[in-house]
C-alpha positions as CSV (number, residue, x, y, z in Angstrom):
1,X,107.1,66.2,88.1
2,X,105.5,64.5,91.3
3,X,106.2,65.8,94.5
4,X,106.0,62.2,96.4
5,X,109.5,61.6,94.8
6,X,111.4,64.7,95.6
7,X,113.5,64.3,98.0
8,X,114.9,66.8,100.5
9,X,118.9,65.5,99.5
10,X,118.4,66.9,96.1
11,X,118.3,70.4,97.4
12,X,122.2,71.8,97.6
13,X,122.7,71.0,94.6
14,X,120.0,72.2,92.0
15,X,117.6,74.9,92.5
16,X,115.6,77.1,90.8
17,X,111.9,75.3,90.5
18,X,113.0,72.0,92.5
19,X,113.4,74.5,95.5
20,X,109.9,75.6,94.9
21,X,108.4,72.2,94.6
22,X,110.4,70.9,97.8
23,X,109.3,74.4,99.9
24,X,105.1,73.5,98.3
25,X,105.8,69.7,99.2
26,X,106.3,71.3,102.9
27,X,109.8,70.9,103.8
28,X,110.5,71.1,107.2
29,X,111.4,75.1,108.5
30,X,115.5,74.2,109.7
31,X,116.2,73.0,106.3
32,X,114.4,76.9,104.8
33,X,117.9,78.2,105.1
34,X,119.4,75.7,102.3
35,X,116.4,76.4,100.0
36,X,116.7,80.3,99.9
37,X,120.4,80.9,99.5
38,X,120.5,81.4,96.2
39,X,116.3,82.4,95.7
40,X,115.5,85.4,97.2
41,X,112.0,85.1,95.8
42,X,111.6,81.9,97.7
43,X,112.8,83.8,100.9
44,X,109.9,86.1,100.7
45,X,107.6,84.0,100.3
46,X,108.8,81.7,103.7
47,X,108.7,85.1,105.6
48,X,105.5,85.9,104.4
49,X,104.2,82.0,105.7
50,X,106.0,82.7,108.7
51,X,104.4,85.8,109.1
52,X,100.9,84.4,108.5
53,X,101.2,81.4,110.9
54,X,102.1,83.9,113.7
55,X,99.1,84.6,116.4
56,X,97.2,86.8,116.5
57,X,98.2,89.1,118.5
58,X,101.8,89.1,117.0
59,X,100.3,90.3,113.7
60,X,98.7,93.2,115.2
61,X,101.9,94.3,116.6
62,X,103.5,93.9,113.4
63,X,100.8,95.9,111.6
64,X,100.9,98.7,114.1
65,X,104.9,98.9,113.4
66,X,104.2,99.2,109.7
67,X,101.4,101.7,110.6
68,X,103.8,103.6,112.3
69,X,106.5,102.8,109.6
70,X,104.5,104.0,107.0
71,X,102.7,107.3,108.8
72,X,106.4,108.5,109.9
73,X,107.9,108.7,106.7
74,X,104.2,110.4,105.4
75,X,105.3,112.8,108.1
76,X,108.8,113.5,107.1
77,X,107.9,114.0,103.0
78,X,105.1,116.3,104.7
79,X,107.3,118.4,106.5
80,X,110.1,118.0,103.7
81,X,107.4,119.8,101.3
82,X,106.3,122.2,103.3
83,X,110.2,123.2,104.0
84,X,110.8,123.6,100.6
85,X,107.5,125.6,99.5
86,X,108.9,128.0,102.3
87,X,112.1,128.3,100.8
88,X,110.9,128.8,97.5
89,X,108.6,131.9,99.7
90,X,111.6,133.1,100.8
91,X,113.8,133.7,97.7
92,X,110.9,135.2,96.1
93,X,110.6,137.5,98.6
94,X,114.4,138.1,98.7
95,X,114.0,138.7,94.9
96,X,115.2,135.5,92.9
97,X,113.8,134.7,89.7
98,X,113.3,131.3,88.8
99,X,113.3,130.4,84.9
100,X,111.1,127.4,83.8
101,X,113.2,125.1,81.9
């Protein structure tokens, strides 16, 4: 298939791997929408462009969010550990037995 004669009418109604060719071909963004209803695979990969044509300076704000994203919820399965190995210290303490099953 040649991507010269695809044309952007054809998207609503097939899909699938003409939606790919159209969004390589370089559709224009406002018709992205029409494209990715029905591909979510094709949605990621327009955020991810979208993300990588951003500036500079917008990326590193994103990254420090994910950073942050990502060190937070480090924190809480930290903390969430540590609260149960103290439980576990606790009913031993108190006496319970645990059986390994």
């Amino acid at each position: 298939m040649e991507l010269t004669k695809l044309e952007e009418q054809a998207v609503p109604l097939t899909g699938g791997l003409i939606n790919w060719l159209l969004f390589l071909k370089g559709v224009e963004q406002p018709n992205w929408e029409v494209l990715t209803m029905n591909e979510p695979m094709l949605k990621k990969a327009m955020d991810t462009l979208e993300f990588l044509s951003q500036d500079a300076a917008t990326r590193m704000e994103y990254d420090a969010r994910m950073k942050y994203l990502r060190d937070e919820a480090s924190r809480m399965n930290g903390a969430k550990a540590e609260g149960i190995a103290e439980r576990i210290k606790r009913l031993l303490q108190l006496g319970a037995v645990f059986l390994k099953i």
